[in-house]
C-alpha positions in Angstrom: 0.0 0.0 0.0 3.2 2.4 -0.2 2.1 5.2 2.1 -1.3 4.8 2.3 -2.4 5.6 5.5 -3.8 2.7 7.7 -6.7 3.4 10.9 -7.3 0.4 12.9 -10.1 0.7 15.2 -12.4 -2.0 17.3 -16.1 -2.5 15.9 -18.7 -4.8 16.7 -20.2 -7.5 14.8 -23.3 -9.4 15.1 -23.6 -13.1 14.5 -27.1 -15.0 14.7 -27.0 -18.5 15.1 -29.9 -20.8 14.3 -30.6 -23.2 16.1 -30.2 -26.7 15.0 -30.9 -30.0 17.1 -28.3 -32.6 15.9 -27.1 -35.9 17.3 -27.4 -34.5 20.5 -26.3 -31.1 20.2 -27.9 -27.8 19.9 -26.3 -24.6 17.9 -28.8 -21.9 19.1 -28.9 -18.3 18.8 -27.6 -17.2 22.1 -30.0 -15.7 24.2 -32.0 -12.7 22.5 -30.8 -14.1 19.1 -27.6 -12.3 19.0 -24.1 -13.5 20.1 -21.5 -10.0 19.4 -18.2 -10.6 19.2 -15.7 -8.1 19.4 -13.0 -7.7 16.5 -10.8 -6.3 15.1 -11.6 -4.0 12.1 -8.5 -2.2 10.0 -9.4 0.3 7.1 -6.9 0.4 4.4 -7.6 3.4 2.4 -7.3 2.7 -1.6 -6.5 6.4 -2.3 -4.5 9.4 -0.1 -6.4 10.1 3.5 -8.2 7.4 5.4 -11.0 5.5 3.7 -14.5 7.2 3.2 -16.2 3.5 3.9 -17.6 3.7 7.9 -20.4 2.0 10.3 -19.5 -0.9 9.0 -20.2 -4.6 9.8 -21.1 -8.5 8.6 -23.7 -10.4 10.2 -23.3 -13.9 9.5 -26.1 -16.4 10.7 -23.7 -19.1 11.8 -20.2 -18.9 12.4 -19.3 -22.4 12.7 -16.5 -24.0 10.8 -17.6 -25.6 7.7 -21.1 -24.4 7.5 -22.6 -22.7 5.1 -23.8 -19.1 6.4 -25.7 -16.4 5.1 -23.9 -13.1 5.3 -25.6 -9.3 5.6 -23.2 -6.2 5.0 -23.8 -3.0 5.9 -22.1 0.4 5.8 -21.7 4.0 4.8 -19.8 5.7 2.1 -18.7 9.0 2.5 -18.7 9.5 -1.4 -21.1 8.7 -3.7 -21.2 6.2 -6.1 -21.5 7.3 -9.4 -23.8 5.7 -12.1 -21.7 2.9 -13.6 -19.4 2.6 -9.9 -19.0 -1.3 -8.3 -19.7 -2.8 -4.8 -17.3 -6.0 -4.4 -17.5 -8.2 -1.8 -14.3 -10.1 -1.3 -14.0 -13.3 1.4 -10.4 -14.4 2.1 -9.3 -16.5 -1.0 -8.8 -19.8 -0.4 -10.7 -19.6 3.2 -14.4 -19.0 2.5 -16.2 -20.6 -0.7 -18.8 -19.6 -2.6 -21.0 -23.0 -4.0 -21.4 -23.4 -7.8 -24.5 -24.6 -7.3 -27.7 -24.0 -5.0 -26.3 -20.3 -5.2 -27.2 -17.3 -8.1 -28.4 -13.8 -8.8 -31.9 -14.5 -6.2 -28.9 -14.8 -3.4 -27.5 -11.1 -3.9 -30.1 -8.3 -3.0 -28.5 -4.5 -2.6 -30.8 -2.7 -0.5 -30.2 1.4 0.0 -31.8 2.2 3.0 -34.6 0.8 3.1 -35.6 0.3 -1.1 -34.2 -2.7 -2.8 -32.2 -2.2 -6.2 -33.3 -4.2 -8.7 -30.8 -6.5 -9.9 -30.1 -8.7 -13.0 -27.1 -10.5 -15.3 -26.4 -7.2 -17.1 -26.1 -3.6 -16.7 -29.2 -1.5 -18.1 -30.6 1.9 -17.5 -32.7 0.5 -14.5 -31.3 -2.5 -13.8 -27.9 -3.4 -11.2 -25.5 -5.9 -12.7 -24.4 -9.1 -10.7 -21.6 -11.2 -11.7 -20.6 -14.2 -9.0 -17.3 -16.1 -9.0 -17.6 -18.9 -7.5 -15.1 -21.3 -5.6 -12.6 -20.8 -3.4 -11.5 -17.4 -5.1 -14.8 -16.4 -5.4 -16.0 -12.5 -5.6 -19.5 -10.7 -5.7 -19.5 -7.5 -7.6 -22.4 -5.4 -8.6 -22.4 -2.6 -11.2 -24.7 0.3 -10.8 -27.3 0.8 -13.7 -26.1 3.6 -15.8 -29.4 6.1 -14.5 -29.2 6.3 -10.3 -26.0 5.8 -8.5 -25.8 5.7 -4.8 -25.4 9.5 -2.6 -22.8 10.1 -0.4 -24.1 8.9 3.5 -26.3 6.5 2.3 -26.9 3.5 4.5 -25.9 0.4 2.1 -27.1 -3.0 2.9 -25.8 -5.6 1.2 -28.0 -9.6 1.9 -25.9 -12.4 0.7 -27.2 -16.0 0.8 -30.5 -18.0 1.2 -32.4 -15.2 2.8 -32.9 -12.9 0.2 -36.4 -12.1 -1.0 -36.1 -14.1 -4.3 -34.2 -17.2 -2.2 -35.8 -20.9 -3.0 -35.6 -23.3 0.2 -32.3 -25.3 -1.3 -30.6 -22.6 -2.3 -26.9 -22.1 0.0 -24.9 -18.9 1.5 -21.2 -19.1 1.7 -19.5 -21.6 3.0 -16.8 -21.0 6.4 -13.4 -22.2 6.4 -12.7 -25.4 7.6 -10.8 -24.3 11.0 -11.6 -21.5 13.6 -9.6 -18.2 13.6 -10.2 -15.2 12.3 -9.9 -14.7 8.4 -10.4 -11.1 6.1 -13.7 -10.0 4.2 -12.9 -7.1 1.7 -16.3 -4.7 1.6 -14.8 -2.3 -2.2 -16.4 0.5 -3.9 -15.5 3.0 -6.9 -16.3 4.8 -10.1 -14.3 7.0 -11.9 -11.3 8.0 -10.3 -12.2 7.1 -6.2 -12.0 4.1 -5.2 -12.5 2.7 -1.3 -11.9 -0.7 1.0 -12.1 -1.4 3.8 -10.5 -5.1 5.4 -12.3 -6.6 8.1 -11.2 -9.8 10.3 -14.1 -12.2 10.5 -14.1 -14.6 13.4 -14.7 -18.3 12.8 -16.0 -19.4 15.8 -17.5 -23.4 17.2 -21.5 -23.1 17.7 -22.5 -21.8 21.3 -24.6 -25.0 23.1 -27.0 -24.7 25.5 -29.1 -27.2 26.1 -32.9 -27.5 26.1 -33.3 -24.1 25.6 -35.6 -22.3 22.5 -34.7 -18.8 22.2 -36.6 -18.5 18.6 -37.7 -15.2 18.2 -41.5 -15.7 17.5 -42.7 -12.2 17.4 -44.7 -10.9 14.4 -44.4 -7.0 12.9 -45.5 -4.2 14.3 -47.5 -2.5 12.1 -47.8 1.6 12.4 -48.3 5.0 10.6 -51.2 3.4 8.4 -52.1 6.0 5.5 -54.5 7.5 4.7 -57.4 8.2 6.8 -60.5 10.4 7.2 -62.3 11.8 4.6 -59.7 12.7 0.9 -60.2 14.8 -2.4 -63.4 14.1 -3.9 -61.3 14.4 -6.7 -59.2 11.5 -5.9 -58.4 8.8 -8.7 -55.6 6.8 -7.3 -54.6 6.7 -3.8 -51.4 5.6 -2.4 -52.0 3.1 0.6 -49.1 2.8 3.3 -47.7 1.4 6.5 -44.9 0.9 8.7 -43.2 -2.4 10.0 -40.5 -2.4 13.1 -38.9 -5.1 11.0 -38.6 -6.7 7.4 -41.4 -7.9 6.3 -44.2 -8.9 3.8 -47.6 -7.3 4.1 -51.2 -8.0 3.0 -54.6 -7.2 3.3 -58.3 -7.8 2.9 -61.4 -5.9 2.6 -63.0 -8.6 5.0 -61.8 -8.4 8.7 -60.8 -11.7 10.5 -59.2 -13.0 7.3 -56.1 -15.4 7.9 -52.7 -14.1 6.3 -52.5 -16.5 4.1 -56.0 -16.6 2.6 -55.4 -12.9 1.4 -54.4 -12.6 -1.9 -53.7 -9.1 -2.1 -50.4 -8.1 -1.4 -48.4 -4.4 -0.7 -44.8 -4.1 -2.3 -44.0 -7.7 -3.1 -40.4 -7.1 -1.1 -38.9 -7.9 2.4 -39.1 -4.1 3.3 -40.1 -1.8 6.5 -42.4 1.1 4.5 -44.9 -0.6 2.3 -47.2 1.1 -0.5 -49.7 0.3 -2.8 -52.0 2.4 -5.3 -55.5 1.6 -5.2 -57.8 3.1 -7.8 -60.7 4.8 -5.6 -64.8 6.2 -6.6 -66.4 8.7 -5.5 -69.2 8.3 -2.7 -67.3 5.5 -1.0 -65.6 4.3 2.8 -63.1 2.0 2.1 -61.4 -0.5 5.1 -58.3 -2.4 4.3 -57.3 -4.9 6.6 -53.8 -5.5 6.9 -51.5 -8.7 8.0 -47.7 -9.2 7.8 -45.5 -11.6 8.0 -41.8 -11.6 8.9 -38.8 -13.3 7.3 -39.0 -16.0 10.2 -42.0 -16.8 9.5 -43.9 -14.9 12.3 -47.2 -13.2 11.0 -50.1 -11.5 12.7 -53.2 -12.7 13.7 -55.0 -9.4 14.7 -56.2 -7.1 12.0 -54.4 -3.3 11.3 -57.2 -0.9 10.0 -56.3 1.5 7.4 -59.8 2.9 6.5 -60.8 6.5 4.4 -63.2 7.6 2.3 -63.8 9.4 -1.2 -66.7 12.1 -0.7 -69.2 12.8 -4.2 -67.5 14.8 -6.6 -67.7 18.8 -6.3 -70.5 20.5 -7.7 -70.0 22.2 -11.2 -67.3 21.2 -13.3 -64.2 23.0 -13.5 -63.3 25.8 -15.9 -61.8 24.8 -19.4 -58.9 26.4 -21.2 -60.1 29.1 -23.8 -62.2 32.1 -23.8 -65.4 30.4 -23.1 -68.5 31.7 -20.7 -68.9 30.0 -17.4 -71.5 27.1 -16.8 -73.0 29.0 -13.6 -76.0 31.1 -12.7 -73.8 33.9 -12.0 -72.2 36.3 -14.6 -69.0 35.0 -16.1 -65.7 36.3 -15.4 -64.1 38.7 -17.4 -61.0 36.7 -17.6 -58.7 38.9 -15.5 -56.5 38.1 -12.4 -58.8 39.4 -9.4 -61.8 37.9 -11.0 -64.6 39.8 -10.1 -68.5 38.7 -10.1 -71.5 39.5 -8.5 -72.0 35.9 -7.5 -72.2 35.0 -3.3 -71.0 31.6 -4.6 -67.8 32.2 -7.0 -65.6 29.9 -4.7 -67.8 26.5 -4.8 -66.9 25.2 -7.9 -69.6 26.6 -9.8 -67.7 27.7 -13.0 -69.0 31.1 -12.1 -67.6 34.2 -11.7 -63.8 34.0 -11.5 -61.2 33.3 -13.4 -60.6 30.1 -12.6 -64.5 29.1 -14.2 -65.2 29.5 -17.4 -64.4 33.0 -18.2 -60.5 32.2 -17.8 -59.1 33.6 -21.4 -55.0 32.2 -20.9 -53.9 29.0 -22.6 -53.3 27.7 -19.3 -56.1 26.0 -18.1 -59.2 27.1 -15.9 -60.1 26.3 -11.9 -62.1 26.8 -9.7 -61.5 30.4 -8.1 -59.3 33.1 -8.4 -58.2 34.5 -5.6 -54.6 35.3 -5.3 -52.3 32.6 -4.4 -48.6 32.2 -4.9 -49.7 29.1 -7.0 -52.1 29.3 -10.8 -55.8 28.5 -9.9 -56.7 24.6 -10.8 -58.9 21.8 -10.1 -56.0 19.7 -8.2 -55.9 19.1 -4.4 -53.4 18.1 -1.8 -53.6 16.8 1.8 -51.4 17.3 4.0 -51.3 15.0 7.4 -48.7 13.8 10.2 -47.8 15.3 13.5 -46.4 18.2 15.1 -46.8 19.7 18.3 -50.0 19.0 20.5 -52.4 22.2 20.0 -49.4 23.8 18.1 -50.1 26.3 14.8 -49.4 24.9 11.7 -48.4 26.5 8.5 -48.0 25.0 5.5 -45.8 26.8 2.4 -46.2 26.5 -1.7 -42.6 27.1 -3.1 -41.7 29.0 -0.1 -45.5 31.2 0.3 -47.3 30.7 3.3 -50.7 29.6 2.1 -52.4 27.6 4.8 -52.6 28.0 8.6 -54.2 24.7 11.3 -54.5 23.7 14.4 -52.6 20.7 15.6 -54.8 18.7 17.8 -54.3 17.8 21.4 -52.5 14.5 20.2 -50.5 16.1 17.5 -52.0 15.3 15.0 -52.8 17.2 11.8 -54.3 17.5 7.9 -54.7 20.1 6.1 -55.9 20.7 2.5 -54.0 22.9 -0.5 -57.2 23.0 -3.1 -57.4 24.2 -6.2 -54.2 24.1 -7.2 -53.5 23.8 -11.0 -51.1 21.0 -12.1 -47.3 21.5 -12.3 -44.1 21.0 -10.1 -44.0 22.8 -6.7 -42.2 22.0 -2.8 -44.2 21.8 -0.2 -42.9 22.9 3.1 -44.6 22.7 6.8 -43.4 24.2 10.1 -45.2 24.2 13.1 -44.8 27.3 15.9 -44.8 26.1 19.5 -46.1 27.6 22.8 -43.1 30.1 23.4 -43.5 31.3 19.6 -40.6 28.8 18.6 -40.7 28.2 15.0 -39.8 24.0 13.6 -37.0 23.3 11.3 -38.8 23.6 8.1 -40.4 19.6 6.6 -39.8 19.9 2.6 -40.7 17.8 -0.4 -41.1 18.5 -4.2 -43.5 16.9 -5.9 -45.2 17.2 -9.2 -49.6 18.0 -8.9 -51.7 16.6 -11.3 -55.0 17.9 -11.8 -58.3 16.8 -11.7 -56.7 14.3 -9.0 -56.0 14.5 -5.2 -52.9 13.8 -3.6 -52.0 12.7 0.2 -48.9 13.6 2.0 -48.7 11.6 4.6 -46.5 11.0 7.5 -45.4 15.1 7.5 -44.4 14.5 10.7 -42.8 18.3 12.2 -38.9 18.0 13.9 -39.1 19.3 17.5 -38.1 23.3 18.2 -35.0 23.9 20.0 -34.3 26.7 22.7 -31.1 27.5 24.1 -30.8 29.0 27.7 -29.0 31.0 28.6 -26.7 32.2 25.2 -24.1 32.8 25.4 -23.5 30.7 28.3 -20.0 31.2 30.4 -17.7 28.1 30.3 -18.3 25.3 32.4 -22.0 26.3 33.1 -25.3 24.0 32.7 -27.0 25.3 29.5 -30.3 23.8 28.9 -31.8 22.7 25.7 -35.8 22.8 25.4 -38.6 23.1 23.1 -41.8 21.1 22.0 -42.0 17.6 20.2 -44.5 15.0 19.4 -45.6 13.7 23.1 -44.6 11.5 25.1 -41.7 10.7 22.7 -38.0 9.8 23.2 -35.9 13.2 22.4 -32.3 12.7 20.7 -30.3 15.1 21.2 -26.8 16.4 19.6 -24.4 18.9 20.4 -20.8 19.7 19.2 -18.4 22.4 18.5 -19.3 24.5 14.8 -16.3 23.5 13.5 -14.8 20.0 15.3 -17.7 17.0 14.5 -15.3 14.9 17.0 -17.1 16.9 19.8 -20.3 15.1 19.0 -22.0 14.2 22.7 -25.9 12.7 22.4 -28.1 13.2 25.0 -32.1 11.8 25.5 -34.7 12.7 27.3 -38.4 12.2 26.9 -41.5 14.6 25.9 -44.1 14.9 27.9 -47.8 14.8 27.3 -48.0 18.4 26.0 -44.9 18.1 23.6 -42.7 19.9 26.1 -38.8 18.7 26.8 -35.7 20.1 28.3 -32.2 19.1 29.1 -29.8 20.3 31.9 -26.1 19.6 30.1 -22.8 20.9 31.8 -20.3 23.1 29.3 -16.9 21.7 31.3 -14.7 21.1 28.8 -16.4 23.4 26.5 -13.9 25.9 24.4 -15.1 29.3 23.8 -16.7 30.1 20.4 -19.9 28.5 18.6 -21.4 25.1 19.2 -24.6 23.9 18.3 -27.3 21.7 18.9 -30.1 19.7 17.1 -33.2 17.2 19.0 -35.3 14.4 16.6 -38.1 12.3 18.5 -39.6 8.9 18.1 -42.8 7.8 19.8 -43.1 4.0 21.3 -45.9 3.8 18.3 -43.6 4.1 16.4 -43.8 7.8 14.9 -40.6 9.4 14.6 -39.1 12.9 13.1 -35.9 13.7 11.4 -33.2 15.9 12.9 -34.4 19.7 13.1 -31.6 21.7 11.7 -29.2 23.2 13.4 -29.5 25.8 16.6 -26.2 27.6 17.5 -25.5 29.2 20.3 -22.1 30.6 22.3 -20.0 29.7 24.8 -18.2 32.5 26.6 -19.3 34.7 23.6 -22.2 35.7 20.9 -22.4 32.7 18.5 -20.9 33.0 14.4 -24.6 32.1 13.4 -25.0 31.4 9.6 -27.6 32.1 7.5 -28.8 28.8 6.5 -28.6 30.1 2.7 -26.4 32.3 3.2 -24.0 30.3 1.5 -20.8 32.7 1.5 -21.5 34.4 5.4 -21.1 37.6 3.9 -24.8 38.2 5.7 -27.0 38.5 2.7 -28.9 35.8 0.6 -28.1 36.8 -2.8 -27.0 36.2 -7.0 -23.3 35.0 -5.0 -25.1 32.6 -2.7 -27.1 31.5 -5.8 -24.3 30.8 -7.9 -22.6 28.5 -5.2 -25.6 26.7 -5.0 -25.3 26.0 -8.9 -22.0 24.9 -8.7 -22.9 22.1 -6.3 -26.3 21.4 -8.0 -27.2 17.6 -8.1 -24.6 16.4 -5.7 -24.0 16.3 -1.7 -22.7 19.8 -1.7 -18.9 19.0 -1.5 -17.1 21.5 0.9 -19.4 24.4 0.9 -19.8 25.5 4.5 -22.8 26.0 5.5 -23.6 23.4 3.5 -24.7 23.9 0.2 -27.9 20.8 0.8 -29.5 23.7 3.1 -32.0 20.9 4.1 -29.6 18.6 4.1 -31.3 15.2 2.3 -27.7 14.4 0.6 -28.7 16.4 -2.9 -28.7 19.9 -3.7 -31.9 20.1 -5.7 -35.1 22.2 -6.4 -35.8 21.6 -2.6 -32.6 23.9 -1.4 -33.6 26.2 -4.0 -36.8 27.0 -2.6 -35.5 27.1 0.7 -32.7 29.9 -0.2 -35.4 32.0 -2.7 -37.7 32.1 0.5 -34.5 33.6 2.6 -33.7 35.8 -0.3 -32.8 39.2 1.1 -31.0 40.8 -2.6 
């Protein structure tokens, strides 16, 4: 490796083992189904610097010499990997084996995050290449398709054996050498000119026996965050059903309650995954209640049903406006066809046709709707719902490209929808924020999406980060400084603080919300180095509702905090044509090395999303 610099560093690793009753002996998976055993993990970086591959790890299901095993990588690369880039898996030659037979492309599934890759035996536009050498020299490498490579700080997992979705019951994994010890796995990535590894020492371990003890795990999924509910767009085509398992799993369900999992024969994403979706064509005038099972890949499924029910209202009265200089279809006198579109009618906003100039007196080429009153989007016949959780009792405000355009309560639970109607049909990002009971604003929840009309469309899950408060600030060196604000209730708060400028002073803290939303922290500054730090809380429910990170708060210790504007990409103090062109020179990737970050909401891709973000902070 020449110079390369080496970082050795211990990590642990997680081996199942199955258990297996055997001429007297039992291999079992030690108690809780999970023995760890600590080794010893050395990075050898491929290029100049230390490697970008981290969080690493491979779980193998038995580490017994001479078995065959079933192996599950995961990691994190720092750098992305481009469209066209590899992901090798090497075992140590001449140790571990890869069969020849009972062993093919259905035992190699690439999972990012959560969303399995499709794979195949060539490279396509939407398809991941495989190619397997098998034997005692064997290799796994996967090419990306040549449309969507992989973003810097994704969380790769990569399942290897017979417990992949596509998997038959004789198919193998990898067989262990023949001897305990401890023997290398290479984990390799690249594409154009980077390239990473990272060596890892695998231990080969005899089978753990207890006797006449069953630790299976025999739990089925929990199921959560079922989507939607309540009453939708009476406009609605085609709604997108969800859910949420704790664990991989396959879901169905049934219009008839009481049904037994296997007797249902329709099915959500045909995939071992934890978010699971389906579109189902809706009518108008109709309740629909979907029953829902799932089954885990052990084998555990549920015998309880998990409602998911809504309902489609009758279609809106009057039809909407059509493009051209037609009169409208109402009682009232058509619109003239300008912007403010005046009538005499008590009625213009019903969907009539009448009066405005989104009915039928519209004269642009760009379609008609169904008022037209100002709104920082074009009048239209589309609608959006908007539902998830913020604050209890909290006010909720929902943007259009950076507009405020709708205001709501919160409930006392959280819980929230709110409806954007009459929207015409193009591209816009959606953004929701929710003010707590000190007048503390949320990290801003933002997603792009296209609108088509004549069609509703449910966002679902919006679920608002918590506020942060810092007190006092600046705080003197060595002082308690307490972090507080508002949350989902009765949730588990994460909390992270560190220097502005040293990510090796990361400390997390947790505390929990109470039934009102409200949290605080007492934390002690010793050791604290005068200048900026900064903090950020995200909070998960036992139900299993959770929240991103809210972005950043900064603060000082022993003086005022160097706060950045979040768009203000150059800290000159203004938001401006500078701060716009930086944000073009890192469009479509991670943002590089532009501090503050050039992903302002930071979902690894400068996109349309940080655009909005930095036009709605525009100061000229």
């Amino acid at each position: 490796m020449g110079t390369a610099e080496k970082t050795c560093r211990l990590a642990t690793v997680q081996y199942r083992y199955t258990m297996v009753h055997t001429w007297g002996r039992i291999c079992m998976q030690f108690i809780g189904a999970v023995l760890s055993i600590v080794v010893l993990f050395c990075i050898v970086a491929h290029v100049a610097g230390a490697a970008d591959i981290r969080n690493y790890s491979d779980t193998l299901t038995d580490s017994a010499p001479s078995e065959y095993s079933n192996h599950t990588l995961r990691f994190i690369t720092k750098v992305p990997i481009p469209t066209g880039g590899y992901i090798r898996f090497r075992p140590s030659p001449g140790d571990f084996t890869i069969p020849t037979t009972n062993f093919g492309l259905r035992n190699v599934a690439l999972y990012v995050g959560d969303v399995l890759r499709n794979t195949g035996t060539t490279t396509s536009t939407s398809t991941d290449g495989v190619s397997i050498t098998t034997g005692t020299n064997g290799a796994i490498e996967i090419t990306l398709n040549t449309l969507t490579g992989i973003a810097a700080d994704a969380e790769i997992l990569l399942r290897i054996g017979s417990s992949t979705v596509h998997a038959t019951s004789s198919d193998l994994g990898i067989l262990n050498p023949s001897s305990i010890g401890t023997y290398p796995i290479h984990i390799e990535t690249g594409g154009g000119t980077t390239s990473e590894s990272v060596r890892a020492l695998v231990a080969i371990v005899h089978n753990v026996q207890v006797p006449n003890v069953d630790t299976t795990e025999t739990v089925p999924p929990h199921r959560f965050n079922g989507a939607p509910s309540g009453e939708l767009s009476g406009t609605s085509l085609i709604v997108q059903v969800s859910l949420e398992t704790d664990e991989f799993a396959l879901c169905r369900y049934s219009t008839a309650s009481g049904t037994p999992y296997f007797s249902m024969t329709n099915q959500f994403t045909t995939n071992f995954v934890t978010v699971h979706t389906f579109d189902l064509e809706v009518a108008t005038s109709t309740a629909y209640d979907l029953y829902v099972r799932c089954i885990d890949d052990e084998g555990n499924f549920n015998t309880d049903d998990y409602l998911i029910s809504f309902s489609i209202p009758e279609y809106p009265e009057g039809e909407p406006g059509t493009e051209g200089d037609s009169d409208g279809d109402g009682d009232a006198d058509p619109g003239d066809g300008s912007p403010d579109g005046d009538t005499d009618s008590d009625d213009s906003d019903t969907g009539d046709g009448s009066g405005s100039s989104g009915g039928g007196g519209g004269g642009g080429d760009d379609g008609g709707g169904f008022e037209g009153t100002e709104k920082p989007y074009q009048s239209g016949d589309g609608r959006v719902i908007i539902n998830g959780y913020a604050f209890p009792d909290s006010d909720v405000t929902i943007l259009v490209d950076g507009t405020v355009i709708e205001t709501d309560d919160a409930d006392g639970t959280g819980k929230f929808s709110v409806t954007v109607d009459e929207i015409a049909r193009g591209v816009y990002t959606f953004g929701v924020y929710a003010a707590d009971a000190n007048g503390i604003k949320s990290s801003t929840f933002s997603t792009t999406f296209s609108v088509t009309g004549s069609r509703g469309s449910t966002l679902s899950n919006v679920n608002v980060m918590p506020s942060v408060q810092v007190t006092p600030d600046p705080v003197d060196p060595g002082a308690t400084v307490q972090f507080s604000g508002y949350a989902i209730p009765n949730a588990t708060i994460t909390i992270e603080n560190q220097s502005d400028k040293s990510s090796v002073t990361l400390k997390t803290f947790t505390t929990t919300s109470d039934g009102d939303g409200a949290w605080s922290y007492d934390a002690s500054t010793a050791g604290f180095q005068t200048g900026t730090y900064k903090v950020r809380a995200k909070a998960k429910q036992e139900s299993g509702v959770s929240t991103d990170y809210a972005d950043w708060t900064f603060y000082g210790v022993g003086e005022e905090a160097d706060t950045p504007r979040a768009s203000d990409l150059n800290r000159d103090g203004s938001v401006n044509l500078i701060d716009f062109s930086i944000l073009l020179f890192w469009w479509g990737t991670d943002g590089g090395e532009s501090n503050p970050p050039a992903d302002i909401n930071a979902d690894g891709r400068v996109s349309l999303t940080d655009f909005s973000i930095m036009i709605f902070n525009w100061t000229g």
